[in-house]
Phi, psi and omega in degrees: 000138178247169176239124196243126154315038218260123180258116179271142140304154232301143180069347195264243181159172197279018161302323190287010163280348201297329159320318187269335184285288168354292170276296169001284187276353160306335198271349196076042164242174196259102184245113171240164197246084193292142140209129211283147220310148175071028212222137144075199137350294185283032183292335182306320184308330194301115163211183175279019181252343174279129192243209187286314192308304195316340209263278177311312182283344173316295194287326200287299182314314200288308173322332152313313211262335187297321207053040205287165156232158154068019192285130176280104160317081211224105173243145182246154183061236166290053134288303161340296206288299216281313141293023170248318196298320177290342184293283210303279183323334182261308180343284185300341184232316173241095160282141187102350177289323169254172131303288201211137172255125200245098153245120206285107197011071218230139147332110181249107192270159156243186198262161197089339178286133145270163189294011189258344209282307212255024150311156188279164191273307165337288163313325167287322155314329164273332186276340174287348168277336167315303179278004165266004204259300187304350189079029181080037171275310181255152107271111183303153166260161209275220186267117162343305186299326190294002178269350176108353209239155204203168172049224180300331174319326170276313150291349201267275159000270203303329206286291191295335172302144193233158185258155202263132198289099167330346170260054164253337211287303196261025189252142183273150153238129167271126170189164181319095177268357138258008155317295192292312196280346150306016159241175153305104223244099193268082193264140210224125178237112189258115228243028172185117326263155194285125221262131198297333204274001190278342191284053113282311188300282170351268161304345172297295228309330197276007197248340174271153173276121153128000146248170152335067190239135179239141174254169191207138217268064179193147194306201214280321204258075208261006154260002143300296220262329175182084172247058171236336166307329206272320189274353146315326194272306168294284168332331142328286206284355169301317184270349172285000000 
């Protein structure tokens, strides 16, 4: 039995896991769905005091409260900032906690970045004008469709998206980055169609030593859209 982590990305909550948290424990593994403060469910929570740590203490508490070990790590998107941040921290303080770090066509921070560094400027204009409309509160979500998701699926989606806490946007993490990289590193590069903001990561991974890269034939939110290919790939990075 393996034990697995699932971290969502921006707007989403660990609702967008349930296919896959499904086939997991169908399977006899230990699968949880974080979902993060001001988020999902916890959307009530949503104010402006939350920042990326509060995010790293989600998943570090649960991983705590869990008594989880050897755990396969998985963040999608902006997640990427929240498990590298939890890596550098569970490294440093409880080694052995984690296993294997997974990112699903997820945000590779180096240190000192926020998920805001390697945006385009464009894009970074928009979402600050976004969060200001909101009082700095917020960033609204965009349209569903832009994940990669079609039909009901897409409806699906949009019905649950929530807007993502802005002090999250700009906050740097600072942390070891050969700390981090002593674990195993798995980047699932999801490649129809390729979600734009991600094509920096996309060339870091293949261009830095030490990691992983698997492509995967399917849009950005590939724990939706196909998700027994994904979990394959994770039971993949379980045995590695």
């Amino acid at each position: 039995m393996s034990q697995f982590v699932l971290v969502h990305g921006a707007w989403h909550g660990g609702w967008c896991w349930s296919r896959v948290l499904r086939i997991l424990r169908q399977a006899g593994h230990d699968a949880h769905a974080v979902t993060l403060t001001g988020l999902g469910e916890r959307a009530h929570l949503l104010s402006a005091e939350i920042r990326l740590d509060t995010h790293i203490e989600d998943v570090v508490g649960l991983i705590r409260c869990e008594e989880l070990e050897g755990v396969v790590l998985v963040g999608h998107s902006y997640a990427g900032m929240v498990i590298t941040g939890v890596a550098d921290r569970l490294q440093r303080q409880s080694p052995g906690r984690l296993r294997h770090l997974v990112y699903l066509d997820a945000m590779t921070p180096r240190p000192g970045e926020s998920w805001s560094s390697r945006h385009t400027p464009e894009v970074r204009d928009a979402r600050l004008t976004e969060a200001h409309r909101s009082g700095g509160i917020a960033i609204p979500p965009p349209d569903a469709s832009v994940f990669g998701v079609g039909g009901e699926d897409c409806a699906w989606v949009a019905r649950h998206l929530t807007p993502h806490p802005f002090g999250t946007y700009q906050d740097p993490l600072d942390f070891d980055a050969d700390r981090v990289a002593d674990l195993p590193r798995t980047f699932i590069d999801c490649t129809s169609p390729a979600f734009p903001t991600i094509e920096p990561m996309r060339r870091q991974v293949r261009e830095e030593p030490g990691w992983r890269v698997v492509e995967l034939e399917t849009g950005h939110d590939a724990m939706v859209i196909a998700p027994e290919a994904l979990t394959a790939l994770l039971l993949d990075c379980a045995r590695g």
